[in-house]
N, C-alpha and C positions, 0 to 999 in steps of 0.2 A: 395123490389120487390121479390116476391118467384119464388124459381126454381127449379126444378126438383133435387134427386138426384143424374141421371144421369149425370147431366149438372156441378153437385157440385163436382163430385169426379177429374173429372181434375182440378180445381182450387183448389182444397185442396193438390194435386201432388204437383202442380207449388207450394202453398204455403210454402208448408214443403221442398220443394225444395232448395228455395228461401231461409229457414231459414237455414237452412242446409249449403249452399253457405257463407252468413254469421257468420255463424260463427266460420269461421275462419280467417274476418275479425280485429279481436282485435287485433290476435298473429299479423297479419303481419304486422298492424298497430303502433303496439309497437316496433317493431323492423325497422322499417323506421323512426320514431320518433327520433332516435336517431341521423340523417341523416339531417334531412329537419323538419321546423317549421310544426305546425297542419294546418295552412290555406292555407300552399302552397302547402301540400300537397292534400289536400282536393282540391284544385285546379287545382293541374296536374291530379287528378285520377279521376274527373268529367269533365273534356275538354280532355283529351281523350278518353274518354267512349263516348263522342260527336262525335268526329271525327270518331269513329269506326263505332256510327252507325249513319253515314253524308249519305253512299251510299245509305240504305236503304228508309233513308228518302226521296233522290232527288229522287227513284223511285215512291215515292208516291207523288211525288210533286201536282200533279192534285188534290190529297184531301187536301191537306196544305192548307183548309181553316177556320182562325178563325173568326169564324160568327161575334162576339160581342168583344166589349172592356172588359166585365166580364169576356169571358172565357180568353183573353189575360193578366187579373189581376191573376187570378184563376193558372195559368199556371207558372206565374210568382211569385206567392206566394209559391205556390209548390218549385219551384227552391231556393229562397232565402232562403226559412226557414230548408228546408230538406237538401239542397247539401251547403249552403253558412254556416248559422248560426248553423244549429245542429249539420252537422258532425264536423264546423271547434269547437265549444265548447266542443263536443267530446272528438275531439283530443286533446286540448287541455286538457281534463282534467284528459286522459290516460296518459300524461306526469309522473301523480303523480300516478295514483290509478290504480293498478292492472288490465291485460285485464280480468278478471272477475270479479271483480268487478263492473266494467264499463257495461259489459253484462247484468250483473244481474241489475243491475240500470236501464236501461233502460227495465227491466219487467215492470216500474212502467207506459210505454206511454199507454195500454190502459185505465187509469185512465181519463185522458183529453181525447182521443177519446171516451169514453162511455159520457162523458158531451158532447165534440162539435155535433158527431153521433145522440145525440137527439136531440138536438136543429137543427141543421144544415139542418141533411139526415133525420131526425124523422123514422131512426131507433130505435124501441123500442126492445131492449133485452128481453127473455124469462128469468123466475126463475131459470130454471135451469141455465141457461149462464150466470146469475151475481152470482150464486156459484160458476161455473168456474172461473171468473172473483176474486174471494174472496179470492180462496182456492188457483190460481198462483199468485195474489201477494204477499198473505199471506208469501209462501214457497220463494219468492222472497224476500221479507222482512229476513226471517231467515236468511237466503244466505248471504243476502248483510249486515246485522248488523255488524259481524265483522271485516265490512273493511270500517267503515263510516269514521275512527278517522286517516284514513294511507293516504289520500292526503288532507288534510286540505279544512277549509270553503270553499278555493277557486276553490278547484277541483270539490269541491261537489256543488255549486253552476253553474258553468260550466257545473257540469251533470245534474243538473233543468235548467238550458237554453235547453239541448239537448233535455230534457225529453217534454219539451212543445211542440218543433219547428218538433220533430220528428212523430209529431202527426198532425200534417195538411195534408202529404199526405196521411192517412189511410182514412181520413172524403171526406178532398178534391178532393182529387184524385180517391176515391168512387163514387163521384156526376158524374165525367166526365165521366168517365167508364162507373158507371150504365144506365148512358142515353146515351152512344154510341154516345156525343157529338165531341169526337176525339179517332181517331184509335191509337191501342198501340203505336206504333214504335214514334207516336207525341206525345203523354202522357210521353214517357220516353226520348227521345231527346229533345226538346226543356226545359224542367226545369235542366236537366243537364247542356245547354250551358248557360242560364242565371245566375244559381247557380254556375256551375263552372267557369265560367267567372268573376262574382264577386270574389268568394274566392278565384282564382288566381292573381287576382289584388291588391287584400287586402293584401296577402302572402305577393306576391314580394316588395310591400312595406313598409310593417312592417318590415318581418324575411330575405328581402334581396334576393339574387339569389340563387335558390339551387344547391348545391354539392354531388351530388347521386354518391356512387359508385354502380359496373358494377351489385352487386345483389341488392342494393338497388333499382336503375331502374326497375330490375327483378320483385320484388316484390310489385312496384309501375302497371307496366302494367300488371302484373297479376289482382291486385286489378281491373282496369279499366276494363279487359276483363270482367272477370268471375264475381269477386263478385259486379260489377257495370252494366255494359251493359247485361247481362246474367240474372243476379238478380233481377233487375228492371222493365224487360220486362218478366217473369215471374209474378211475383207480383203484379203488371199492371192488368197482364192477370186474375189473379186471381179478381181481385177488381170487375168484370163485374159480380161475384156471388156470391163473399161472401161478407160480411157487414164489415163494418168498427170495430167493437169490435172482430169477427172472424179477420177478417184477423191479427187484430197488436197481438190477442191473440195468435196466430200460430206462429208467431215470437220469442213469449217467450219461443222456443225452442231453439232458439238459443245457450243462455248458456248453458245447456247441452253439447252441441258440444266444445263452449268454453270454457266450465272446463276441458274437455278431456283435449284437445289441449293445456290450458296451461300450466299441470300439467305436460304433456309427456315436452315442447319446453320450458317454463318459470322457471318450476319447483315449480309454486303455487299449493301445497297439498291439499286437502280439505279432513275435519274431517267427523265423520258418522252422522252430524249435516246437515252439507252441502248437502252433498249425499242425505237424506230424502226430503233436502228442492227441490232439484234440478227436484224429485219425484213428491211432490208435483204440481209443476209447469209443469209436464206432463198430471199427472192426470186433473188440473185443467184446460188446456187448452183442455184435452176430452172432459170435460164435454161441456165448451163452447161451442164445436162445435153442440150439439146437438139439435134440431131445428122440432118441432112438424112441421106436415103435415100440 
């Protein structure tokens, strides 16, 4: 559906916002890791990202209507795949593989949002936005090549569980938005409580009860604040105008931010290899955004 670009230039804010926020979810995710299993964690930091935004929700309770069993599927799909399955194979597979590497990994979701996006939303990309599309995975690929062999098959196959699941809600979560079938504050709460509901119940009884010290909490509710309840309702917001291949392309800003961050906190270097590709994936995410009248 086109829109103005008056209407686009807040949703591209929120989006680079958004990626912005994220990423500097790795580093903190890495270092809570050490702490608390990946599902239990993904579990406390999307139930209480629930709980934070419970009030807002009961004040809209009047609209908390889901018309159809499909948008209740839809909603729910969103929650399992994004908040249960992606983040907990995530994290799980930053156990092993550097929080940039993992970044840079997940350049690859708009690859499946550009298939589902057609098929699904029949958004059709312009030329120029699948050379954007070409030129950030491209510089993504650079990036991530020499860190494919440092957490074994099974990191990396953890990171293609994330890479799929984290790609339903840019498509799906697109459909709900673009047709104003539900108001943010329900697009971003209700697939939190069902996603994190599950991957905290999954946690606690695989990896046990968790044992957070007092900064590990710290860094556990920050996650839920900012880079969860904040970031999502952002992102959300944005989906109502940009298309599902802009939007997860906007994302791939994120490592950028991630390589800062973990180069200052982790102390992973990156060569003038890196640096280009990281370039790359700026550039190629301009291009994307560009969008004939």
């Amino acid at each position: 559906m086109p829109c103005s670009t008056a209407a686009r230039i807040p949703a591209l804010l929120a989006m680079v916002l958004a990626a912005a926020v994220w990423a500097t979810s790795f580093v903190g995710v890495r270092y809570v890791l050490e702490e608390v299993g990946p599902f239990t964690l993904a579990g406390l930091r999307y139930s209480l990202a629930f709980v934070l935004l419970l009030p807002w929700l009961w004040r809209r309770r009047d609209n908390l209507e889901i018309r159809s069993k499909a948008m209740l599927k839809k909603l729910a799909l969103i929650g399992v795949s994004q908040y249960a399955v992606g983040n907990g194979a995530l994290f799980w597979a930053l156990k092993s593989l550097p929080a940039t590497a993992g970044a840079l990994g997940l350049c690859l979701v708009p690859i499946p949002v550009l298939v589902f996006g057609f098929f699904h939303l029949r958004e059709r990309p312009q030329l120029l936005q699948v050379v954007g599309l070409a030129v950030a995975i491209g510089g993504s690929v650079v990036f991530f090549g020499p860190g494919l062999g440092l957490g074994g098959p099974g990191a990396l196959a953890a990171l293609g569980v994330a890479l799929v699941a984290f790609s339903v809600l840019p498509v799906w979560g697109r459909e709900l938005a673009r047709e104003g079938q539900v108001g943010n504050v329900v697009l971003t709460s209700l697939p939190l409580a069902i996603g994190g509901a599950l991957a905290l119940v999954a946690g606690l009884a695989w990896e046990g009860w968790p044992h957070l010290s007092l900064p590990g909490w710290g860094i556990v509710w920050g996650l839920a604040v900012v880079n969860t309840a904040l970031a999502y309702l952002l992102f959300n917001y944005a989906l109502r105008q940009l298309t599902a291949l802009e939007a997860s392309l906007i994302l791939n800003l994120s490592p950028v931010g991630t390589a800062l961050l973990a180069r200052a906190t982790l102390g992973e270097a990156l060569s003038a290899t890196q640096v280009g590709a990281v370039f790359a994936v700026v550039v190629g995410v301009s291009l994307a955004q560009w969008r004939r009248r």
